[in-house]
N, C-alpha and C positions, 0 to 999 in steps of 0.2 A: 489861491494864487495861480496865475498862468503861467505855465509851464514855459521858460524857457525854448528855442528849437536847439536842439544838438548840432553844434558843431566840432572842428576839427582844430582850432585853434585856443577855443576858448570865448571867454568874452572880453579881454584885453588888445585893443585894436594894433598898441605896435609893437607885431610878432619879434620885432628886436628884441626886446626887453625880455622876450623872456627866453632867449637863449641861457642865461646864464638867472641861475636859482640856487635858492637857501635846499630843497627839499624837493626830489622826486619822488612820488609815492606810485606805486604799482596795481591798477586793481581800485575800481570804486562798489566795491562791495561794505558789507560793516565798517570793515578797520579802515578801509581809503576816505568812507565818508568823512569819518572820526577827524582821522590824520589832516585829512585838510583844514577842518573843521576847529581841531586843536594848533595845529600852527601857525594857520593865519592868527587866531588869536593871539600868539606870544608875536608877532610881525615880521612871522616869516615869511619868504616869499615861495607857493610852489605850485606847483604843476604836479597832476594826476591823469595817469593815462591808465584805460578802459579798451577791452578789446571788444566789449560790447557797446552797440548803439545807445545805453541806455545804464543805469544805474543798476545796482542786484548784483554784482558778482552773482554767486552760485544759483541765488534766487531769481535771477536773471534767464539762464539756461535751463535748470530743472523744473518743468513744468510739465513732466508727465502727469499720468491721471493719477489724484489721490496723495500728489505730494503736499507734506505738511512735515514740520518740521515736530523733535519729537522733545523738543523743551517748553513747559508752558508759555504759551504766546505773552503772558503779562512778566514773566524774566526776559524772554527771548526777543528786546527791548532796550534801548539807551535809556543808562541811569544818569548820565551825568547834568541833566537837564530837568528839573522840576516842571519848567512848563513843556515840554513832551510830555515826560509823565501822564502830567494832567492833563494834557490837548486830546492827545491818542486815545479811544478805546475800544480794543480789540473783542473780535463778536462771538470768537469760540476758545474754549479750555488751550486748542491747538490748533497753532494756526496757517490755513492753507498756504501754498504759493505765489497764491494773488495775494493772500492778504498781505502778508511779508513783504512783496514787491510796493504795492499801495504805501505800506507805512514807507519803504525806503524813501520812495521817490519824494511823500510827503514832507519826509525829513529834508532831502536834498535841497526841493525848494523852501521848505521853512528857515531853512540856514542861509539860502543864497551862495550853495553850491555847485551849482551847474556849469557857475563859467567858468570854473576852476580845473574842471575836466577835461579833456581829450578824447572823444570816443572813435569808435570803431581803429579803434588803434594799438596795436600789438608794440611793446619794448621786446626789442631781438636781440639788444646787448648793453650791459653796463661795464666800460673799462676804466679801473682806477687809473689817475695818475700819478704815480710815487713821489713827483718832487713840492705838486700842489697840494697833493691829497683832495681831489676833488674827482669826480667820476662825472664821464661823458654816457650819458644814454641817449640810445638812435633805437628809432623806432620804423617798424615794417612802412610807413607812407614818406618816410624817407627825412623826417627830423631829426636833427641834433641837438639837445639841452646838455650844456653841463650843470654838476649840482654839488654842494658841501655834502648833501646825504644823500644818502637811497634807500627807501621804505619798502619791502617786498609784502605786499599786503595782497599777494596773490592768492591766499586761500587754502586747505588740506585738501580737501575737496574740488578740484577745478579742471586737472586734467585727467577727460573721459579715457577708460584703457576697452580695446576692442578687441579680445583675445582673436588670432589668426587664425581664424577655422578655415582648409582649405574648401575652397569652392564660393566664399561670402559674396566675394565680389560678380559671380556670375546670379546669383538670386535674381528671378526676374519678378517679383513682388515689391513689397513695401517695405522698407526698413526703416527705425527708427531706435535710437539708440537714446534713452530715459535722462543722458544729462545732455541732448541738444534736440530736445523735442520740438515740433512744428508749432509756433504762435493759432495759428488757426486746430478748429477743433476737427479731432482724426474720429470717424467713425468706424469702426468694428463691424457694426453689424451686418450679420450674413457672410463674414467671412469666418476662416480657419486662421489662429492666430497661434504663433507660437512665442514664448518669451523664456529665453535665457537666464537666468541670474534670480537668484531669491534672496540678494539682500536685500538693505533696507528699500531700495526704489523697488524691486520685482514686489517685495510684499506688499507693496503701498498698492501697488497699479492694477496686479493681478485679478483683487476682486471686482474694480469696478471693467476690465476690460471683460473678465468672463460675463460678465450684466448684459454685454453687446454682441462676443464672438458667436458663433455658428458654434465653434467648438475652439478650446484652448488645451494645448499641450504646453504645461510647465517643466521645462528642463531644470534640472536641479541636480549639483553636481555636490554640492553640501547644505545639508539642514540648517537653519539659523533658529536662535531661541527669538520667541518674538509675543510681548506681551499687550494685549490689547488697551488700547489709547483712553480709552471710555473719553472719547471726545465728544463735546454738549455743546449747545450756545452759552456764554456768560450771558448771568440775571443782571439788572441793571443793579440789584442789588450787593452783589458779589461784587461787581467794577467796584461801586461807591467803596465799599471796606479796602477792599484792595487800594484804591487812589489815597484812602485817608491813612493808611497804613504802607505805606511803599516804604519808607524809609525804614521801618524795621524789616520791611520784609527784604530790601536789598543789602541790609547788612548782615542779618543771617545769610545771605548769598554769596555776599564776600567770603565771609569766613567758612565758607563749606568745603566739603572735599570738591563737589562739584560746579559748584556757579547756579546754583539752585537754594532758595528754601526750607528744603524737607530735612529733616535732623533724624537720623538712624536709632533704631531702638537705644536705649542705653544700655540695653546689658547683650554679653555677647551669645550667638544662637545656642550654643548646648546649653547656658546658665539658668533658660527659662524653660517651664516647664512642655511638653508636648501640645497644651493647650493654647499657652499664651503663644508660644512658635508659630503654630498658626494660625491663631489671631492678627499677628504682626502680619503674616506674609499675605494674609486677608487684605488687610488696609493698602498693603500697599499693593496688591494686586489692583485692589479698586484707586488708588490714584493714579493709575494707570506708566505705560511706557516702560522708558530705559530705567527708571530707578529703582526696580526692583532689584537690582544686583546690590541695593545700599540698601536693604530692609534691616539687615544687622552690619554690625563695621567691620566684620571677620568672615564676609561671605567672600571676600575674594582673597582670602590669606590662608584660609584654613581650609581644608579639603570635607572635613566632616562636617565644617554649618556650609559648606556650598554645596556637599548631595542632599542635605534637609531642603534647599531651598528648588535647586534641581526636582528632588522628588513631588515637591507639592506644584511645580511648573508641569511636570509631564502629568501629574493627576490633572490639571487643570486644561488642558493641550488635547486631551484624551476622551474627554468627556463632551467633547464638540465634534468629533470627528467618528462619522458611523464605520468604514471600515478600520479592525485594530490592524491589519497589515500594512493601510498606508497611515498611521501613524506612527506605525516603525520607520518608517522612508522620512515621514516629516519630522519627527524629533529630535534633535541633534543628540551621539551618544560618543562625539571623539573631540569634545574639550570641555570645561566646567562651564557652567550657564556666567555670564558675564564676562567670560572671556576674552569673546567678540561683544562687540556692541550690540545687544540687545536691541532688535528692530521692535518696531510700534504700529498696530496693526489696526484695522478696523474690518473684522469677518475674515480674517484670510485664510485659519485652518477650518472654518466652516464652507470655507468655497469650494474647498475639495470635495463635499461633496455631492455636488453636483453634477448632473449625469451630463453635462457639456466641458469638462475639464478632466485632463487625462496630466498624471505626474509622473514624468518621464525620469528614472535614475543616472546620471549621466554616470554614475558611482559605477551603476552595474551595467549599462550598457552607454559606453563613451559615443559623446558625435566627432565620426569619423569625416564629414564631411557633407556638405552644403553646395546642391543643385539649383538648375535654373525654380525647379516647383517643390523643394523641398529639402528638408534635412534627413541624412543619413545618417543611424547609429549603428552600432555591433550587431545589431540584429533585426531589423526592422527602418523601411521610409516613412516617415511625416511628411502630408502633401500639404502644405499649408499658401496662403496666401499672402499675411502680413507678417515678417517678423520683429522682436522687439528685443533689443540687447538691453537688459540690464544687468551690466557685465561692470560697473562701478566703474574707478578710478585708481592713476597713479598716485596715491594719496603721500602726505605730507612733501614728498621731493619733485612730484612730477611737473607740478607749472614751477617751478623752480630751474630744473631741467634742460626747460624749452628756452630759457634766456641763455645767453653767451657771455656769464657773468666775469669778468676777469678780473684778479686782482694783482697783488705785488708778487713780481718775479714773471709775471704773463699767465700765473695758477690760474687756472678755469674752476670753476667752484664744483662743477659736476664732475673733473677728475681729481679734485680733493676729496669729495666725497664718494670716490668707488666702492669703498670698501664699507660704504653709510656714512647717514650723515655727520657732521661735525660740528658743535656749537658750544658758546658756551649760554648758558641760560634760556638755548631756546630763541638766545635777541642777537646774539654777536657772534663772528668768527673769525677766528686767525687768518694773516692774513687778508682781509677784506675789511680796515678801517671805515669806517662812518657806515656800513652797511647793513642795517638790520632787519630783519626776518619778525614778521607778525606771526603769534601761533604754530609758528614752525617745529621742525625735531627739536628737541630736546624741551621742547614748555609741555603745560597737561596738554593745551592744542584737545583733541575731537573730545578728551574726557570732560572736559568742560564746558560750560558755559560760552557759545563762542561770541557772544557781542560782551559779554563782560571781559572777557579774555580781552577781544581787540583792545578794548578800553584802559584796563592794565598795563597792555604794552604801549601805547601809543602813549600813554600819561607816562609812563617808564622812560621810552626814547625822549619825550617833549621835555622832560626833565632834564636829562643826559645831555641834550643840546644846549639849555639853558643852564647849565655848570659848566658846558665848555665854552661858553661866550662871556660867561662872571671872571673864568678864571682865567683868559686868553688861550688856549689851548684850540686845536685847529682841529684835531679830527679824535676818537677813542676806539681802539682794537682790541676786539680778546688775546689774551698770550696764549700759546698752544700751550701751556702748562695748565692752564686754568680750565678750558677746551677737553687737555686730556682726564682733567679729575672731575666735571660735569659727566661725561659719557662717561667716566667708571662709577661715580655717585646713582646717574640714573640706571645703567643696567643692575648694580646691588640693589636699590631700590627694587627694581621689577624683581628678580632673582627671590624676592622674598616674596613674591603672591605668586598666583596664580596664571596670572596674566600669559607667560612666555609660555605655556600647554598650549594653544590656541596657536594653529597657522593662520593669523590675522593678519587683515590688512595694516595693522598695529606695525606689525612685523617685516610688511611689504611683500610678505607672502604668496597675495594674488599677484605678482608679476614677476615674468618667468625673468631669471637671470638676477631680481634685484635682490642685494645682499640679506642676507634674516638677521636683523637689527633690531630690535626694540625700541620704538624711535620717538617714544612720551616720556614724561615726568608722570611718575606715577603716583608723586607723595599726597597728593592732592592739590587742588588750586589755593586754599589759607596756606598751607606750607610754603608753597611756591613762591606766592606773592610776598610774605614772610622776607625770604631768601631774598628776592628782588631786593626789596629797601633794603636790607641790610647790606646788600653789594652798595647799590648808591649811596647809603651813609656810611661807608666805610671811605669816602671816594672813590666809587668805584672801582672797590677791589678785585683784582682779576685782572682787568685792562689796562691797555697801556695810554698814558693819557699826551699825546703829540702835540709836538707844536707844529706853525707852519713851517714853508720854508722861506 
């Protein structure tokens, strides 16, 4: 199908009309497509705005080298459509950033949602009106829509953070920062490259930029566990099973702790013997990525099956990497393995070592600061030519943040949440009727599955609207009581793993001043969603259900 051209209004010729709408949605990434996608079906009316030219939220932007997403590409995928399913088929175990982008756009125009969008268009504020209960959002190119809801389908992932190193701005090289990388291809070679950050994006990029650099200095200020991807092409064989079997394989999905497939030993780690222990951790070393933190179901509860699982990662870690000194620098030794989000690699602790990559401790010698030709640390210049932040993200709050979200009494959403965020379910907050948050604080959000997640929520709120239109009711608010026993349900939840060891982005850790919150549903996503229906079949218990006025 021919692609649509992107515009700024849409594909509805009289921009009157859509001054006033059922449904603003945030963000045409997973959950914006969805959201459109599912409400126009029930016949609502709405508009989605996009700060980008083009469809992808995150996959949109992040297109440095070597990104791929670390869920298998045949989950990491819209179920709610049998012929997608069946139309799509995805060429590797894991699947790049183009590919990701490909399926989106594919989808967008398969659904004939293009002209439902707004792109290159930033929302800079949404203000409730207390007497309509309708909310006005104005957007950076100067429009104003009001709307019954508001979808914040902006992402955990989406606002890049660029720690303040003094001196950045005077750099007279190349800069490029891993979540707004350059569309056209960056060549390396022959230069001196340095790259900040070894989470998931530094681990991704790292090996293929040293392939090209003159010489590469990795800065690394903390170790991450990071287990390799064993990514292949899918056999046309494998598609075929997987196509003819999707439906059980996405209901094992549902029901998981994660939004994945794979089902955890059934006995817990000390119950089996030394042998079968690691056999399991075998297996699922070879299914590669993040799931080795769910080899057993008590690796992130119990501190004794997480150092058997730790100890067989650093045997494994160890045995790729010829000097043992700098595998003391690369192995993480100050939180349990699962922690943090387990990055997904392909060669990364082999890269080191190569006699063109140097790993720089920021632990033991901190960057004090950043010249026209180079970086300075505690003891020593790097004269480098390009460099590369992969310095992450304000995650779960920070495009959240960037809006000027106002609700009843004039409360801005980001001075309600000073002190962390506040939600109830992850969907709703006091205070801020008809306004719901996709994947936000308080849901599992990054632990899970996130196209299934979108989908959860989005069928959650599409529901919620359609019981407030059955039963006349005009807009639905969390009560702060409901609010306050979520955020003490989920920090008890976390309190009992592991999890809160770990200064994680989890926790908002990587940014300086933001509060140390625990800011997921830890129970799992079957629990979670659990929860969900049984709010909605309660009539949504917890909320307060409005009328107009």
């Amino acid at each position: 199908m021919a692609r649509r051209p992107t515009s700024t209004v849409g594909a509805v010729s009289n921009s009157a009309e859509l001054d006033v709408v059922d449904a603003v949605v945030v963000g045409a990434g997973f959950a914006g497509l969805y959201a459109l996608h599912k409400f126009r079906s029930q016949g609502l009316s709405v508009r989605v705005f996009e700060a980008a030219p083009e469809v992808g939220g995150t996959w949109y932007f992040n297109r440095y080298p070597g990104a791929r997403c670390d869920v298998e590409s045949v989950d990491y995928c819209f179920s709610f459509s049998e012929e997608l399913q069946q139309e799509w088929t995805w060429t590797e175990k894991y699947a790049t950033q183009a590919e990701i982008l490909r399926y989106m756009n594919w989808v967008a125009d398969r659904l004939d949602l293009r002209g439902g969008i707004t792109f290159n268009t930033r929302v800079t504020s949404a203000t409730l009106d207390e007497q309509s209960l309708r909310w006005t959002v104005v957007t950076d190119t100067g429009e104003t829509v009001t709307a019954r809801f508001v979808v914040m389908a902006t992402g955990p992932l989406s606002a890049a953070l660029t720690p303040a190193f003094p001196g950045l701005d005077t750099f007279a090289g190349e800069v490029y920062h891993t979540a707004h990388w350059p569309h056209e291809p960056v060549d390396f070679t022959g230069k001196r490259v340095a790259v900040i950050g070894t989470g998931s994006s530094g681990i991704q990029s790292i090996p293929l930029i040293a392939e090209q650099a003159e010489h590469l200095y990795v800065f690394q200020r903390t170790p991450n566990f990071s287990v390799p991807a064993g990514n292949r092409p899918l056999t046309a064989e494998e598609v075929a099973e997987i196509k003819a079997n999707y439906a059980e394989r996405r209901r094992l999905s549902w029901r998981s702790g994660g939004g994945s497939p794979h089902i955890a030993h059934p006995k817990l780690t000390m119950e089996v013997s030394a042998e079968e222990r690691r056999a399991a951790f075998e297996r699922r070393w070879d299914l590669g990525g993040v799931l080795f933190s769910k080899t057993f179901s008590d690796q992130m509860i119990d501190e004794a099956a997480n150092e058997e699982a730790r100890k067989f990662y650093e045997e494994k870690v160890r045995a790729v990497i010829d000097d043992p000194a700098l595998a003391d620098l690369l192995i993480p030794n100050d939180h349990p393995i699962g922690t943090k989000r387990i990055c997904t690699d392909t060669n990364y602790f082999q890269t080191f070592n190569r006699p063109n990559v140097t790993l720089v401790s920021v632990r033991n010698t901190p960057i004090e600061s950043i010249d026209p030709t180079g970086i300075a640390t505690s003891d020593t210049h790097y004269d480098i030519d390009a460099l590369v932040l992969a310095t992450g993200f304000d995650a779960m709050t920070g495009a959240l943040d960037k809006i000027d979200i106002v609700g009843r009494d004039g409360r801005r959403l980001r001075e309600d949440w000073a002190d962390g965020p506040r939600t109830y379910l992850g969907l709703g907050v006091d205070g801020f009727p008809n306004l719901f948050l996709v994947s936000g604080p308080g849901a599992p959000a990054v632990l899970a599955n996130m196209v299934l997640h979108a989908e959860a929520h989005i069928d959650w709120i599409a529901d919620a609207i359609g019981f407030l239109d059955d039963h006349g009711y005009a807009a639905l608010e969390a009560t702060p009581e409901s609010v306050d026993n979520w955020i003490a349900e989920c920090n008890q939840r976390a309190e009992a793993t592991l999890f809160p060891k770990a200064n994680s982005w989890y926790m908002g850790a990587n940014v300086p001043g933001k509060p140390r919150v625990f800011m997921l549903f830890i129970g799992g996503f079957a629990a979670y969603l659990d929860i969900c229906a049984e709010v909605a079949a309660a009539g949504y218990k917890g909320f307060s259900l409005l009328k107009g006025a």
